[in-house]
VMD Tcl script that builds the backbone (N, CA, C; Angstrom):
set m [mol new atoms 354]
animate dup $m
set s [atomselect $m all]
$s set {name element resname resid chain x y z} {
  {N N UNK 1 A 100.904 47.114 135.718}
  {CA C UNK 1 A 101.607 45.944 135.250}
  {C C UNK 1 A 101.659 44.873 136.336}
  {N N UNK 2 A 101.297 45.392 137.726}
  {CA C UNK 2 A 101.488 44.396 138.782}
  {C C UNK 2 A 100.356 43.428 138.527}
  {N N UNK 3 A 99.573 43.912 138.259}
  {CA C UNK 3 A 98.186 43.383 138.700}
  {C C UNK 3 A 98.340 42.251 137.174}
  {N N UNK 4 A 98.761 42.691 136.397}
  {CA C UNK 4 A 98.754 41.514 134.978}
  {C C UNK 4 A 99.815 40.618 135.244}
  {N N UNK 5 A 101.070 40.639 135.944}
  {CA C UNK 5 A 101.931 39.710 136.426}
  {C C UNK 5 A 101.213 38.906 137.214}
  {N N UNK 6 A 100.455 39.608 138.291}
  {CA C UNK 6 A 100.052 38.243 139.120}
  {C C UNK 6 A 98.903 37.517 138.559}
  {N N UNK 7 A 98.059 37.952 137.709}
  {CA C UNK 7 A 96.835 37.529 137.178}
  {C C UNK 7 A 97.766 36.162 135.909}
  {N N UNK 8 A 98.576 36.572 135.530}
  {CA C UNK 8 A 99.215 35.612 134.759}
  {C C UNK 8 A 100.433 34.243 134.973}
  {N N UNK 9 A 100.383 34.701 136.216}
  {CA C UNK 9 A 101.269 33.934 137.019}
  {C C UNK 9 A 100.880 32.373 137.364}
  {N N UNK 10 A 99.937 32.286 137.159}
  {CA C UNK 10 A 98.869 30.940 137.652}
  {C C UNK 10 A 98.495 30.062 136.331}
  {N N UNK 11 A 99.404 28.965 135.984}
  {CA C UNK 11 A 98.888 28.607 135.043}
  {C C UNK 11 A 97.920 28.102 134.154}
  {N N UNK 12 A 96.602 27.978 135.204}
  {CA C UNK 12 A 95.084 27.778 134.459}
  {C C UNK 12 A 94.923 29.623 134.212}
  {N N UNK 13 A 94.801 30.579 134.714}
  {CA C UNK 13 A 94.991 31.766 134.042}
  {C C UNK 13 A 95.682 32.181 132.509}
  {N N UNK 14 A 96.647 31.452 132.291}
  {CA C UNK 14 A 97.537 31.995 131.568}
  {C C UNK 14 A 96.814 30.653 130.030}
  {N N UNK 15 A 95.932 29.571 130.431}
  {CA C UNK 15 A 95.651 28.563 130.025}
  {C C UNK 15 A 93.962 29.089 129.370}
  {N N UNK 16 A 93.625 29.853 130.088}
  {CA C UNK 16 A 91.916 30.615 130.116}
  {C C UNK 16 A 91.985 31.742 128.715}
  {N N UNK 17 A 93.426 32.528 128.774}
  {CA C UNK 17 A 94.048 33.327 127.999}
  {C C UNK 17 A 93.797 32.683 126.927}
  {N N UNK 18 A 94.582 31.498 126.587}
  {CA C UNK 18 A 94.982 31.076 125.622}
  {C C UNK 18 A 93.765 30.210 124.857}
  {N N UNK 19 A 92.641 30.173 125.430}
  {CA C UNK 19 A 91.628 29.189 125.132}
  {C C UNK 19 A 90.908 30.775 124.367}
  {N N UNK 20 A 90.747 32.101 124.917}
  {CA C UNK 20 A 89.610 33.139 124.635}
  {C C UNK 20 A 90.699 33.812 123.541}
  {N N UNK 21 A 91.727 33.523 123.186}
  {CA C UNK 21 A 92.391 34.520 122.636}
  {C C UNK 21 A 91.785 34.647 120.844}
  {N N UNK 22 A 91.478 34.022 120.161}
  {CA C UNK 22 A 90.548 34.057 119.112}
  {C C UNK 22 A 89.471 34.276 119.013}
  {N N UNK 23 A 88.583 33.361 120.103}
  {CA C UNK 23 A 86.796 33.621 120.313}
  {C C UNK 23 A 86.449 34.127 122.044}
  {N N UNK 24 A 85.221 34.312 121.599}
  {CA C UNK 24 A 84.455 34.698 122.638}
  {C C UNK 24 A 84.120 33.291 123.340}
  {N N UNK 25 A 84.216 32.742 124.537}
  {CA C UNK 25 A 83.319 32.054 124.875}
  {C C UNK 25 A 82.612 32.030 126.483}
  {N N UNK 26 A 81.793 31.621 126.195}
  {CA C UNK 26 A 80.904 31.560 127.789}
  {C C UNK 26 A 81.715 30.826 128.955}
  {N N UNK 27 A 81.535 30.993 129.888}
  {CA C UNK 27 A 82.039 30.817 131.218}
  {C C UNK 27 A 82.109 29.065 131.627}
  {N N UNK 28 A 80.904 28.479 131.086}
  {CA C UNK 28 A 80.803 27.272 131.467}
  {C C UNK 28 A 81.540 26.467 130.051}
  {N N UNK 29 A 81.831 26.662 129.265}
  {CA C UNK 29 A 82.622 26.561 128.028}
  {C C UNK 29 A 84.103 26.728 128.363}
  {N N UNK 30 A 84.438 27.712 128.826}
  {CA C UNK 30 A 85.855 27.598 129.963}
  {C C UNK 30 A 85.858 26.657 130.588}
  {N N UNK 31 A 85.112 26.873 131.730}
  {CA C UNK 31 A 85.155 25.514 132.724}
  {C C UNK 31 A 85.223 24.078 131.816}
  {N N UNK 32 A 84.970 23.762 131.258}
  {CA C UNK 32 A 84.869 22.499 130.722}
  {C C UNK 32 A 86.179 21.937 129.918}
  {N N UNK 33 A 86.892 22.917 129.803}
  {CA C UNK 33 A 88.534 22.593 129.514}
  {C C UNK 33 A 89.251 22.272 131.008}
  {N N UNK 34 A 88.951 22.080 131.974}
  {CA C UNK 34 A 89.578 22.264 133.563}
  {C C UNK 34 A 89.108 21.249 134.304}
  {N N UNK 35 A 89.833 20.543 134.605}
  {CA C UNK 35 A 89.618 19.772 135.691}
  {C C UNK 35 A 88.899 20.442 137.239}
  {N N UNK 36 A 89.183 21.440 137.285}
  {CA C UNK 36 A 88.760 22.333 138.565}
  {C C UNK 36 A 87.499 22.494 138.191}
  {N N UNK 37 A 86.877 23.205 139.832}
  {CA C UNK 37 A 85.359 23.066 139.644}
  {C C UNK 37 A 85.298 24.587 139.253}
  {N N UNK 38 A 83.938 24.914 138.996}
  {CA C UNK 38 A 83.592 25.891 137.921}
  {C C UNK 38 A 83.731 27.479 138.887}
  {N N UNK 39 A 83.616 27.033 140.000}
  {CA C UNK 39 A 83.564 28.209 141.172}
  {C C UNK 39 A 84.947 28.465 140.951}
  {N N UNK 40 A 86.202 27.658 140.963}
  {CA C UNK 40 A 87.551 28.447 141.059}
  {C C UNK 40 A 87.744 28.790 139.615}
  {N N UNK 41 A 87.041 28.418 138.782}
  {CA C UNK 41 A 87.230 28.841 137.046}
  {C C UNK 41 A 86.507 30.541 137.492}
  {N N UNK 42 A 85.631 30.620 137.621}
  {CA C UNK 42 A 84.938 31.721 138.517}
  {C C UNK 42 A 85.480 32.999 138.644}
  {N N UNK 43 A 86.897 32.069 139.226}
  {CA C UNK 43 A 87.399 33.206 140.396}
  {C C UNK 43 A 88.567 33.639 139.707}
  {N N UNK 44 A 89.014 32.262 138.713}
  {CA C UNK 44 A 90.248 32.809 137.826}
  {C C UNK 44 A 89.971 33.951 137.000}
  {N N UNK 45 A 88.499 34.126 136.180}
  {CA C UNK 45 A 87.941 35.186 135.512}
  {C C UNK 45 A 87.679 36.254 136.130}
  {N N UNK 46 A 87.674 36.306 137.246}
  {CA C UNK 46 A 87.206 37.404 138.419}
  {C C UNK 46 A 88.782 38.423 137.948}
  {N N UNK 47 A 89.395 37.346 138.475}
  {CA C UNK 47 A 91.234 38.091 138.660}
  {C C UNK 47 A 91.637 38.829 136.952}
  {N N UNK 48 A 91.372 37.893 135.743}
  {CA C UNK 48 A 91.679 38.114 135.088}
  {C C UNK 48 A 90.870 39.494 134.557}
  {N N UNK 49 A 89.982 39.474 134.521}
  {CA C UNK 49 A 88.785 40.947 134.139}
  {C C UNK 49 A 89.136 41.867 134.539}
  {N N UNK 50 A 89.610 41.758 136.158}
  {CA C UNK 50 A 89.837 42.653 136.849}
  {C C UNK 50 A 91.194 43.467 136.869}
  {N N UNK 51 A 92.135 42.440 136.020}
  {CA C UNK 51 A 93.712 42.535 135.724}
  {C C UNK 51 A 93.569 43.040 134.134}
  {N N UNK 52 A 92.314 43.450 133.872}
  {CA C UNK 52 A 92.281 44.001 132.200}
  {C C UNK 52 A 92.429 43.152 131.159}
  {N N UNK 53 A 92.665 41.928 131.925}
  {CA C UNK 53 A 92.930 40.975 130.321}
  {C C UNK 53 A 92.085 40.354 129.593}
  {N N UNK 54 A 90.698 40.183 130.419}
  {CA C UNK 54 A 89.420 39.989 129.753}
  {C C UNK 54 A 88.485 40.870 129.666}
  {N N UNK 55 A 87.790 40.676 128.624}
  {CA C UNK 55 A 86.427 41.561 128.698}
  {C C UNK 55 A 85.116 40.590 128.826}
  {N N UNK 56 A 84.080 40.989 128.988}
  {CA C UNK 56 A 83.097 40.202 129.572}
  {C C UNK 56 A 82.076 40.879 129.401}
  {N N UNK 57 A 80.908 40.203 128.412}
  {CA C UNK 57 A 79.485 40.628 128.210}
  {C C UNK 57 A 78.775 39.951 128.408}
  {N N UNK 58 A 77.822 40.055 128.981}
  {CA C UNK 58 A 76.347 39.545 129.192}
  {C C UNK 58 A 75.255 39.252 128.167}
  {N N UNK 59 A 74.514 37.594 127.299}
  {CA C UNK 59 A 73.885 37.977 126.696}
  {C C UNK 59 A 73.361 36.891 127.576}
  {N N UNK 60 A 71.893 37.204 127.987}
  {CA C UNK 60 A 71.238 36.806 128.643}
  {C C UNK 60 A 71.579 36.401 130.249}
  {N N UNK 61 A 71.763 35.172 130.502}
  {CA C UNK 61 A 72.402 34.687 131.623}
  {C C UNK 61 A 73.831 34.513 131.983}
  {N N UNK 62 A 74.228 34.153 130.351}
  {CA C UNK 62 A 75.891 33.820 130.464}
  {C C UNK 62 A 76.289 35.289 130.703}
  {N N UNK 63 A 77.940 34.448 130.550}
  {CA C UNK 63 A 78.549 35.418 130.537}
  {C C UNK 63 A 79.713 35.358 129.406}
  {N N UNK 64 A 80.278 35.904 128.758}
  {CA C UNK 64 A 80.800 35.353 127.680}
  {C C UNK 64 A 82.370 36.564 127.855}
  {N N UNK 65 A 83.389 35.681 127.833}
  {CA C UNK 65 A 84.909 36.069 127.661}
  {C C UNK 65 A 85.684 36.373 126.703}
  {N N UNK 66 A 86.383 36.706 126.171}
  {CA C UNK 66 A 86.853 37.307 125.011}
  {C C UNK 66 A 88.564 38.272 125.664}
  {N N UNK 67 A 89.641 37.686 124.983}
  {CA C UNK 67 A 91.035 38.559 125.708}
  {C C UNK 67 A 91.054 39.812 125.226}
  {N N UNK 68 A 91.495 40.410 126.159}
  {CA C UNK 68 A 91.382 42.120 125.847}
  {C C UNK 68 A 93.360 41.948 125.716}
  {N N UNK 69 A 93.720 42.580 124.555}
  {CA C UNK 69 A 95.087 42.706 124.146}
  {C C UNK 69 A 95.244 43.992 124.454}
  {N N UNK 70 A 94.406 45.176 124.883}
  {CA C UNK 70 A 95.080 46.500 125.753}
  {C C UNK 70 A 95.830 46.262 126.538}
  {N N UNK 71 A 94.843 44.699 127.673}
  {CA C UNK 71 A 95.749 44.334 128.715}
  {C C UNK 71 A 96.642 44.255 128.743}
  {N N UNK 72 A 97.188 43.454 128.201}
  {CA C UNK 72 A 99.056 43.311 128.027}
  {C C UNK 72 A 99.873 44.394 127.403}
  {N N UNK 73 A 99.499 45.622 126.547}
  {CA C UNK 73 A 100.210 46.122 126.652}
  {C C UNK 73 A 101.421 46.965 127.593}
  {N N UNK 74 A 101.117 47.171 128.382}
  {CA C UNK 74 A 102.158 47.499 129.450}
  {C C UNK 74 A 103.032 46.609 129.683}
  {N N UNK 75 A 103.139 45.537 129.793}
  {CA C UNK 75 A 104.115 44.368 130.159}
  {C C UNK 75 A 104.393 44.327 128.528}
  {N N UNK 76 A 104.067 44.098 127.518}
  {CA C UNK 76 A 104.744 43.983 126.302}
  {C C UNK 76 A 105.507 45.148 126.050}
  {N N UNK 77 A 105.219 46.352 126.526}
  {CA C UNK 77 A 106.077 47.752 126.452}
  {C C UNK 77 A 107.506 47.402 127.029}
  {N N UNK 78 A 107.305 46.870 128.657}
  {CA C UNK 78 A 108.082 46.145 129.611}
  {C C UNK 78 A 109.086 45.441 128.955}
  {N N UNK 79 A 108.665 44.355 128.486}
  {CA C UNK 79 A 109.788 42.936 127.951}
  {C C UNK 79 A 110.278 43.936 126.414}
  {N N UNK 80 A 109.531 44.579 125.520}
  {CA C UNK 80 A 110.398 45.097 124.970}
  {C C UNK 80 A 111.519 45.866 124.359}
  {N N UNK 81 A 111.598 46.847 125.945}
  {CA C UNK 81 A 112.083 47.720 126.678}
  {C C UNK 81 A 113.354 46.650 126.915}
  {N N UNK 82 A 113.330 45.683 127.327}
  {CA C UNK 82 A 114.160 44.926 128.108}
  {C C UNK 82 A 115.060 44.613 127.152}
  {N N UNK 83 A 114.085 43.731 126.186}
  {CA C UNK 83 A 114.617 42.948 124.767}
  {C C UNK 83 A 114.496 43.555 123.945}
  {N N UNK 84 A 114.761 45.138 123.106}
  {CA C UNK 84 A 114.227 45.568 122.108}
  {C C UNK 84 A 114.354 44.926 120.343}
  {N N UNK 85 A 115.638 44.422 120.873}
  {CA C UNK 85 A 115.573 43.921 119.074}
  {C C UNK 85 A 115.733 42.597 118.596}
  {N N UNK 86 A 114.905 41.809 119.734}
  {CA C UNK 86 A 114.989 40.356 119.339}
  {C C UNK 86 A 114.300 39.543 118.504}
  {N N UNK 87 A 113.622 39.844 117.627}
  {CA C UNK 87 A 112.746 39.341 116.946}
  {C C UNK 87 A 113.736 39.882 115.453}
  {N N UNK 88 A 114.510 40.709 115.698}
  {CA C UNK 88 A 115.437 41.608 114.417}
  {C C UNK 88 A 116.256 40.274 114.555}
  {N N UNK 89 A 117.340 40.455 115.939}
  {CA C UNK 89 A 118.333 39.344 115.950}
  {C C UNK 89 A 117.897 37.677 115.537}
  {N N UNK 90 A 116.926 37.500 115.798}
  {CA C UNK 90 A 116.512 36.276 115.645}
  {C C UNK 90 A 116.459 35.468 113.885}
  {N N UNK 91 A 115.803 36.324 113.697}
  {CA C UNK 91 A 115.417 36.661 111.901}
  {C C UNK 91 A 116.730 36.918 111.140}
  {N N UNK 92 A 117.330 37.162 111.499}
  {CA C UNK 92 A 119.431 37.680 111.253}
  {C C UNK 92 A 119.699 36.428 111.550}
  {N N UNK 93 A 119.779 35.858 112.776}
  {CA C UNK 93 A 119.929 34.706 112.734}
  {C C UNK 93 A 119.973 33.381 112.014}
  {N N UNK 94 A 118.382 33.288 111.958}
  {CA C UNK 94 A 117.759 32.340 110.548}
  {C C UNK 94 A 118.347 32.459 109.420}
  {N N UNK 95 A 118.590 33.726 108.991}
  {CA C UNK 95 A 118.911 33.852 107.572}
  {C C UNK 95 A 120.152 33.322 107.424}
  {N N UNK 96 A 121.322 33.690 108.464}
  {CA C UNK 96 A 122.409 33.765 108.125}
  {C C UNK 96 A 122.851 32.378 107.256}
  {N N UNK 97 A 124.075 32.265 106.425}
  {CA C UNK 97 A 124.382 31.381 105.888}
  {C C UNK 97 A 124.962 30.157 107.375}
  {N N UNK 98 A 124.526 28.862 107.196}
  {CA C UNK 98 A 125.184 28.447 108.311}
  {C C UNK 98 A 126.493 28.230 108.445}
  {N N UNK 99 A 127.403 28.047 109.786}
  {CA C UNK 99 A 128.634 28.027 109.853}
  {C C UNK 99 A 129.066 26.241 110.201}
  {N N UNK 100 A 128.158 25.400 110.583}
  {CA C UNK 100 A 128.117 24.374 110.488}
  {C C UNK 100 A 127.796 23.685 109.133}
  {N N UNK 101 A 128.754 22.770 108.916}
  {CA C UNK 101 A 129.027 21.644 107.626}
  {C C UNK 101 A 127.574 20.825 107.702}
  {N N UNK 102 A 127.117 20.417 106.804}
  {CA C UNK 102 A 125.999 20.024 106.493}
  {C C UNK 102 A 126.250 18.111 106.612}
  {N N UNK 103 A 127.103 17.897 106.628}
  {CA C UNK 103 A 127.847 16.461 107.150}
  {C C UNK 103 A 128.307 16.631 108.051}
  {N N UNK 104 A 128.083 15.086 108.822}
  {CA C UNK 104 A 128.963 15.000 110.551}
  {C C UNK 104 A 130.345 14.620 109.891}
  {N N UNK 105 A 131.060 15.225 110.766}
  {CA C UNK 105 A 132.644 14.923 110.679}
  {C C UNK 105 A 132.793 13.402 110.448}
  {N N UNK 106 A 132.253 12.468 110.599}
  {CA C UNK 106 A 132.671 10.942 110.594}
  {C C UNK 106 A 131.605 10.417 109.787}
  {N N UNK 107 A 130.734 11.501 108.755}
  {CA C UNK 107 A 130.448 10.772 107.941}
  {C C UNK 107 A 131.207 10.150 106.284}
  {N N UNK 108 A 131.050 9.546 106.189}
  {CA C UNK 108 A 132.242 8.585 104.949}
  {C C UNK 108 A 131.929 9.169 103.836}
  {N N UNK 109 A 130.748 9.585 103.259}
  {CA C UNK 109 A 130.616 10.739 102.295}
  {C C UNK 109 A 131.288 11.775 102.182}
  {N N UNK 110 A 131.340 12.434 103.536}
  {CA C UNK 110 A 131.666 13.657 103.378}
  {C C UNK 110 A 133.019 13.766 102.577}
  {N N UNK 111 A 133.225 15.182 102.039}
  {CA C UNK 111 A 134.030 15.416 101.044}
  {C C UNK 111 A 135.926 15.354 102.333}
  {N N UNK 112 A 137.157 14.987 101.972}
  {CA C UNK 112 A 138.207 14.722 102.844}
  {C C UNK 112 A 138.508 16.158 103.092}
  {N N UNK 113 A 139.157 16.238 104.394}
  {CA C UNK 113 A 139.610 17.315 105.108}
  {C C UNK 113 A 141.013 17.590 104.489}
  {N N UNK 114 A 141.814 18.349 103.605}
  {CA C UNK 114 A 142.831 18.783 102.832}
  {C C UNK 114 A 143.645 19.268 103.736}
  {N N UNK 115 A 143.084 20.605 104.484}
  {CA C UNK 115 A 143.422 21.360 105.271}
  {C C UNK 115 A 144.191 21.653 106.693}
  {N N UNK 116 A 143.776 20.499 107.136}
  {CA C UNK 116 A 144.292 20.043 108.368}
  {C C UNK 116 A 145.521 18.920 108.036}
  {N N UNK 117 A 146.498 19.336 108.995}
  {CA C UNK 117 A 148.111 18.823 109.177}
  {C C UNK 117 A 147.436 17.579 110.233}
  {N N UNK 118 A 147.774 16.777 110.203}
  {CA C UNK 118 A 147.933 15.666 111.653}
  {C C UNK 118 A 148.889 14.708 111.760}
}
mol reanalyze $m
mol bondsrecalc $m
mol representation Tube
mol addrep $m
């Protein structure tokens, strides 16, 4: 899990992720989303491959990227270990009926306050 924290820690890494996470694409196809030159794009794929989060095949010369989601499992084990039922609470959340009035207090529509002494 160390090695995927620090590989993700860098935000053109975490940016490389997010570009391969649907398709495959070649190396110089990365680079071309980056202002950086193609040698430190390079080196970000170096870290990331090597941190399990990419996979990487060869058809011909290229080299072509694609996110490996094994990778992250350990750190998703991690955070949900941490957080186990937040996506439950959240969704509970949403549903609930709201407890806030659907009018601002000082709007002139709104229906008069009965209830309150002043």
């Amino acid at each position: 899990m160390d090695a995927t924290l620090g590989a993700i820690v860098e935000p053109n890494r975490r940016a490389i992720l997010q570009l391969v996470v649907n398709e495959e694409m070649a190396a110089g196809e990365i680079a071309s989303h980056f202002s950086v030159t193609r040698p430190a794009i390079s080196q970000h794929l170096t870290i990331l491959r090597e941190a399990g989060l990419l996979a990487e095949r060869r058809e011909g010369t290229r080299r072509l990227y694609r996110l490996r989601l094994e990778g992250l499992a350990e750190l998703r084990a991690f955070l949900a270990e941490l957080w186990p039922d937040a996506l439950q609470r959240f969704k509970a959340a949403a549903e609930a009926p709201s407890e806030v009035p659907l009018s601002a207090p000082n709007d002139p529509t709104a229906a008069p306050d009965r209830g309150v002494v002043r």
